[in-house]
C-alpha positions as CSV (number, residue, x, y, z in Angstrom):
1,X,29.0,4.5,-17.5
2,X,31.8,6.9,-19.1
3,X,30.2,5.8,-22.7
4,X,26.5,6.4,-21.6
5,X,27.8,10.3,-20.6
6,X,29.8,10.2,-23.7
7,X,27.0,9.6,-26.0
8,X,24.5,11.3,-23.8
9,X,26.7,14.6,-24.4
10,X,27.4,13.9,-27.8
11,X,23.9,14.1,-28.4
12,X,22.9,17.2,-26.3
13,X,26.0,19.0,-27.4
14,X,25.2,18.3,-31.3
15,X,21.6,18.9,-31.4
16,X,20.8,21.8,-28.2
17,X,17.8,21.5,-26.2
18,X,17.0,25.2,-27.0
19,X,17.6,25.4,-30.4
20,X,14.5,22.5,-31.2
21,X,12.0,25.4,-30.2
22,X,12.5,26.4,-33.7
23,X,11.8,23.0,-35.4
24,X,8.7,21.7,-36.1
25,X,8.9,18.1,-34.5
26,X,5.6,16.9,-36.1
27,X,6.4,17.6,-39.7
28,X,6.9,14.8,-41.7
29,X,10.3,16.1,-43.0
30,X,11.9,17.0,-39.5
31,X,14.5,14.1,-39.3
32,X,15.8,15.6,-43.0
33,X,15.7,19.6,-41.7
34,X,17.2,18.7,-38.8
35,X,20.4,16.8,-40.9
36,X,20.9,19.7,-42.6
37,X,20.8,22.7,-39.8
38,X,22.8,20.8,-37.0
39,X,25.1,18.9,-39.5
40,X,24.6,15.5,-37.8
41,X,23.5,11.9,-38.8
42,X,20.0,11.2,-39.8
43,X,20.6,8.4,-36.5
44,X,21.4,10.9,-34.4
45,X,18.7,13.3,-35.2
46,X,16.0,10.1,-34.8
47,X,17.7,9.5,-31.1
48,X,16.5,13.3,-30.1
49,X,13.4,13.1,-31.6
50,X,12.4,9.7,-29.6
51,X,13.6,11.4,-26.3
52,X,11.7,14.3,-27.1
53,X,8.7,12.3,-27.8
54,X,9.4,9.7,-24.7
55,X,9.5,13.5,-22.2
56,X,5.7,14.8,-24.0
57,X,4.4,11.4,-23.0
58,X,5.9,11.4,-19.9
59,X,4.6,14.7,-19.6
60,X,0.9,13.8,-20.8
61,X,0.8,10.8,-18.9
62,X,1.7,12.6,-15.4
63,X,-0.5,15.2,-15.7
64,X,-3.8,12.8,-16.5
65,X,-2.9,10.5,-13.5
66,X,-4.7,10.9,-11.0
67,X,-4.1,10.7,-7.2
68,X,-7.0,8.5,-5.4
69,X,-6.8,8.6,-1.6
């Protein structure tokens, strides 16, 4: 459990939540622009970028279910 928070923050406390507002996650070339503004791994930057895409589906998919009573 200690290495999941370990990572976890590694990875929040590299790349912040706030700062991605000001990347374009759908351009082709975001892994590379990321590498070089946070000054991180090309496998980190790829490990924020699939949570990022795993919340907008998550996101999508709970607001087009629908409750049926």
């Amino acid at each position: 459990m200690q290495e999941w928070d370990a990572q976890h923050f590694v990875l929040y406390a590299a790349i912040p939540h706030h700062m991605l507002q000001f990347i374009d996650v759908d351009d082709p070339y975001v892994i590379d622009q990321m590498v070089h503004l946070f000054k991180v791994t090309d496998d980190l930057c790829f490990k924020q970028l699939e949570q990022i895409q795993n919340r907008r589906m998550n996101r999508i998919a709970e607001t087009t279910y629908t409750y049926k009573v």
